[in-house]
C-alpha positions in Angstrom: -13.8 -34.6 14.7 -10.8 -32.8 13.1 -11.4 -29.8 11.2 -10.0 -27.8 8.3 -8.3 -24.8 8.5 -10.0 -21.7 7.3 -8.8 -19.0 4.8 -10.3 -16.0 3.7 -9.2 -14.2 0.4 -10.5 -11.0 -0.3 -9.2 -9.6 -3.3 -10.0 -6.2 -5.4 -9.3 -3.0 -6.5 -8.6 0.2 -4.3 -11.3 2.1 -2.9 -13.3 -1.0 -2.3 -14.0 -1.5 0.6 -12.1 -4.9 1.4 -10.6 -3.7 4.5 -13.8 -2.9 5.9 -14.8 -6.3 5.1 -12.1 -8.0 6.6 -12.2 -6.6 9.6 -16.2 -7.7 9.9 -15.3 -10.9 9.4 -12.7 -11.0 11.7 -14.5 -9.4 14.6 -17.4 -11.9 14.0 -15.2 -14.7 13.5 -12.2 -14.4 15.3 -10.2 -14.8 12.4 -6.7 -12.9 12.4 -6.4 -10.4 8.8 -3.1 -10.8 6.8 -2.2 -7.5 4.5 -2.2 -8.9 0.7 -1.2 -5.5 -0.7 2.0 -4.4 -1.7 2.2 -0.5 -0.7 0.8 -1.6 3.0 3.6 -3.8 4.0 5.8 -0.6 4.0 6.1 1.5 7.6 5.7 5.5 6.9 3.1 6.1 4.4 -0.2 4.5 6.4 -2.3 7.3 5.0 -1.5 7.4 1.4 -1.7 3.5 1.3 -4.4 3.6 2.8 -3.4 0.9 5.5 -6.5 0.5 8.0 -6.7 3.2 10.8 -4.7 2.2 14.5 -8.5 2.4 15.6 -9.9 -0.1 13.5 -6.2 -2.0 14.0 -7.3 -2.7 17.9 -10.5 -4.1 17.5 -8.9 -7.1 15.4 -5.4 -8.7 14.7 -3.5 -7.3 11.9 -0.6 -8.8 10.7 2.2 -7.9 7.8 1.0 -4.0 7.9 3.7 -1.7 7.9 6.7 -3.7 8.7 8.6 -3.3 6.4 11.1 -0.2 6.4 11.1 2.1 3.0 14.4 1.2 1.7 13.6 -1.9 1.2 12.6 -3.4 -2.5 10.0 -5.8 -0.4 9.3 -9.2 -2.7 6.5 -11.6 -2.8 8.9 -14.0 -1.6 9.8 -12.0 1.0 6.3 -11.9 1.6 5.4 -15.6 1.4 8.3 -16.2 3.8 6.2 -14.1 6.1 3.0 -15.2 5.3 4.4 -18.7 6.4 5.5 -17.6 9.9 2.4 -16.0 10.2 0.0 -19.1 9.7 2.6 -21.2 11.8 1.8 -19.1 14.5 -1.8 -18.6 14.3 -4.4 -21.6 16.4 -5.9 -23.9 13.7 -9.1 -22.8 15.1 -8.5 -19.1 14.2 -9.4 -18.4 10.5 -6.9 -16.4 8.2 -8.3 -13.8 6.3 -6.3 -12.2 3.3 -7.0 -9.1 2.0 -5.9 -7.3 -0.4 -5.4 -5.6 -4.0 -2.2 -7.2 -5.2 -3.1 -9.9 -7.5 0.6 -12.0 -7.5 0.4 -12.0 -3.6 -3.3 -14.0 -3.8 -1.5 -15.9 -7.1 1.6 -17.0 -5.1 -0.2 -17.6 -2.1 -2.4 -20.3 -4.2 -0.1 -21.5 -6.8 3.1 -21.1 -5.7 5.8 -18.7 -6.9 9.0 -18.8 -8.4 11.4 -16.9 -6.2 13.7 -14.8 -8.7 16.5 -12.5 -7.6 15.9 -9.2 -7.6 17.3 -7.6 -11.1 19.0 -4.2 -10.5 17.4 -1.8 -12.9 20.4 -0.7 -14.6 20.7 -4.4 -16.0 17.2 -4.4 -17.2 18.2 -0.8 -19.2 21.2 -2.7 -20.3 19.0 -5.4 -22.1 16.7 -2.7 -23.2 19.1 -1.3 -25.1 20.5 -4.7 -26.5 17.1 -5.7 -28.1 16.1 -2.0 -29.3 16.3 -2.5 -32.9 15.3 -6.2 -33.0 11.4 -7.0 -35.1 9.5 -10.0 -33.4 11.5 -13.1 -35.2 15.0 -10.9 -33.9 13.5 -11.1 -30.2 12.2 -15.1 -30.4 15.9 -15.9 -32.6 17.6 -14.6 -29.8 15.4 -16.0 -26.7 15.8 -19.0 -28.2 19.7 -19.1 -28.2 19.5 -17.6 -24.6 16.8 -19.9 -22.7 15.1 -22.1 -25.3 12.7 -23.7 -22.3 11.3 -20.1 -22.2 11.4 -19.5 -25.5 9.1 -22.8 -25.9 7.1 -21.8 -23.3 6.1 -18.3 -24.3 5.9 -18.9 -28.1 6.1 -15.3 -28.5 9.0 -13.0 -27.4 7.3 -9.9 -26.6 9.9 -7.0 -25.3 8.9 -7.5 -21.6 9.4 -11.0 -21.2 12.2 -11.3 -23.4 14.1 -8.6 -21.2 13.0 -10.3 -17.9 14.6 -13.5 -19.2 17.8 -12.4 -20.4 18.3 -9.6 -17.6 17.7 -13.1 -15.2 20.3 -14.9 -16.8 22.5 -12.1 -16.8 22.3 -11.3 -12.6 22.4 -15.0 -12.0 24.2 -17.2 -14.4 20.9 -19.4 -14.5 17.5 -19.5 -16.9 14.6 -18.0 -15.6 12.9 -21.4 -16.8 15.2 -22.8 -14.1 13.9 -20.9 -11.5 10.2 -21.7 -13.1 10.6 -25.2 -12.6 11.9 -24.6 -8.9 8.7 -22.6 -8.0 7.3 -23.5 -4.4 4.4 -24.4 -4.4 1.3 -22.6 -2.9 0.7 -22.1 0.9 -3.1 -23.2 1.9 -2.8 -26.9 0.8 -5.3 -28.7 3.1 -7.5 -25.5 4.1 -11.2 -24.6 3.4 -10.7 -21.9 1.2 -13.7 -19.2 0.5 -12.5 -16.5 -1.9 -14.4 -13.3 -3.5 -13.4 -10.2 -5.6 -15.1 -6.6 -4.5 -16.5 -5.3 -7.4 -18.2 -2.1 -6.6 -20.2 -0.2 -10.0 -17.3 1.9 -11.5 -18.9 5.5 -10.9 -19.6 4.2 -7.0 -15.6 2.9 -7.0 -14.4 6.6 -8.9 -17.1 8.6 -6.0 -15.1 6.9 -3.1 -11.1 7.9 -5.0 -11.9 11.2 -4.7 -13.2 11.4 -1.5 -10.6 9.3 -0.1 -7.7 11.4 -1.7 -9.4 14.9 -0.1 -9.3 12.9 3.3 -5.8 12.3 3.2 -4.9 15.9 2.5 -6.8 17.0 5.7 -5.5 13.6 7.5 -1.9 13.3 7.6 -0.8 12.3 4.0 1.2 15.7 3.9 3.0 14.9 7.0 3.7 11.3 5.5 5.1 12.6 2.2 7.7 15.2 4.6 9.1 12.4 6.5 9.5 9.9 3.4 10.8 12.7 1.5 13.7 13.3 4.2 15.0 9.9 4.4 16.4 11.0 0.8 15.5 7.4 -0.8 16.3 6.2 -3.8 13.6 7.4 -6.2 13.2 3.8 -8.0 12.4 2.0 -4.8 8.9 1.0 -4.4 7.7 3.4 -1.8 8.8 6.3 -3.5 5.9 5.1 -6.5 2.8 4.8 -4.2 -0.1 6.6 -5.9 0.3 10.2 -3.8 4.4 10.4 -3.4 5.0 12.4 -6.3 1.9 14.2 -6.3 2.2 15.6 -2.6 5.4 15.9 -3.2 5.3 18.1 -6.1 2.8 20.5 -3.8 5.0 20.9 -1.4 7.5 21.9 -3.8 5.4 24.6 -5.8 4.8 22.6 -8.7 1.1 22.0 -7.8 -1.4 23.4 -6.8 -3.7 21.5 -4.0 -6.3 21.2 -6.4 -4.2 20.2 -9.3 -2.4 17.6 -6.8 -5.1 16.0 -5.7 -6.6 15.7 -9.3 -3.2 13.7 -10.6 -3.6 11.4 -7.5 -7.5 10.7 -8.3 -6.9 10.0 -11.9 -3.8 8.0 -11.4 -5.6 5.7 -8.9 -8.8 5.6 -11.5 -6.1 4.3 -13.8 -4.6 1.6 -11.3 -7.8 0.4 -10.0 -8.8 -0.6 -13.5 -5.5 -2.3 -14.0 -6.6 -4.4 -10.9 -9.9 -5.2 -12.3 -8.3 -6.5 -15.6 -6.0 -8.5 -13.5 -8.3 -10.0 -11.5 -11.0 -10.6 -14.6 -7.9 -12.4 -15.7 -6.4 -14.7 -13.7 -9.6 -14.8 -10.9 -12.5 -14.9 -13.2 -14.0 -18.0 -11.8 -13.9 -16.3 -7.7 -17.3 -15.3 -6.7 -18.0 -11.7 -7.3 -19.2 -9.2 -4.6 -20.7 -5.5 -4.8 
């Protein structure tokens, strides 16, 4: 008898509880977890990310945690292309269990992903500055000329998208439609997929924030922040906007005190963690819901 090949998505906001999850399905399954989170893939910060502990790391595999080195603006191709060598070398037998709170990584990882080129930022200032004083029917007029496909597509050219199309076209001499209609498609054709969002109640969810931020104080965040903050990166890079960076890093420099540090970090993860919910209400609304 020939069997599917499993997959595990587990999807939600931070302070969940997914990781804990994860790793009791994959200690009583076998199964092999694969980071779906986009401040995790980076090396350094394992604290403030709140990447799983090196003791809970040896009791299961863990794959595409901390690989990645800071100075790198990490992409979810980047990260499919890894996902892919990952599941080609894991035993059919062996279940793959994704976890994570990045909603495009679960997205691409089902449906595929169009693999756009990185736009430097000073382009995408550029093109803010270009549309500034255009109304709606400016923005669509214009969107149209530039890349009627996704013009036709959208319907509306809000700000965002029209600066995303015409910042594309401007780094690569092609449409962002083109690279639309190239996307690849989604990895776990042919497997038995089970997927769930955590959805813990919201004061239970805001209770675990702010314990978790007072942990990382007393457990190595501080240290974390030092050593990032020495390898003088460019502040627009990713890593340098994890949830805790510019906090811990304004304590160190006076700015803050503990209290007050600690208190920014809390509240700007509140406010992330409901962006994640939206997302996933969104574009997951139909995945089974867990407490």
């Amino acid at each position: 008898m020939t069997y599917r090949r499993r997959a595990v998505l587990i999807a939600g906001p931070t302070a969940s509880g997914k990781s804990a999850l994860a790793l009791e399905l994959a200690r009583a399954q076998n199964g092999i977890i694969v980071n779906a989170d986009a401040m995790q893939v980076y090396d350094v910060l394992q604290v403030v990310t709140a990447r799983p502990a090196d003791k809970d790391m040896a009791l299961a595999e863990h794959r595409l945690y901390g690989h990645v080195d800071p100075a790198i603006r990490y992409s979810t191709g980047q990260w499919l292309a890894a996902t892919k060598d990952v599941m080609a070398a894991t035993p059919p037998g062996r279940p793959l269990i994704f976890v994570g709170g990045t909603g495009l990584y679960f997205d691409a990882l089902l449906n595929g992903f169009a693999d756009i080129p990185q736009v430097p930022e000073e382009v995408t200032l550029q093109v803010q500055q270009e549309i500034q004083a255009l109304d709606g029917a400016g923005r669509l007029a214009l969107l149209q000329r530039e890349d009627a496909a996704t013009a036709a597509r959208l319907g509306v050219a809000d700000p965002q998208r029209l600066v995303r199309a015409l910042a594309v076209k401007r780094v690569t001499g092609r449409l962002l439609s083109s690279f639309q209609d190239d996307q690849q498609a989604g990895l776990l054709e042919g497997f038995a997929v089970e997927r769930m969002v955590l959805g813990p109640d919201r004061q239970v969810l805001r209770d675990r924030i702010a314990r978790r931020f007072e942990a990382m104080f007393a457990g190595g965040a501080i240290e974390e922040v030092s050593t990032l903050r020495s390898l003088q990166l460019d502040p627009s890079l990713p890593v340098m906007k994890a949830i805790g960076v510019r906090e811990i890093g304004a304590w160190l420099d006076g700015q803050l005190s503990r209290e007050e540090a600690i208190s920014r970090a809390t509240i700007a993860t509140h406010q992330y963690a409901k962006r994640q919910r939206t997302w996933f209400r969104n574009r997951f609304g139909d995945w089974p819901r867990n407490t």
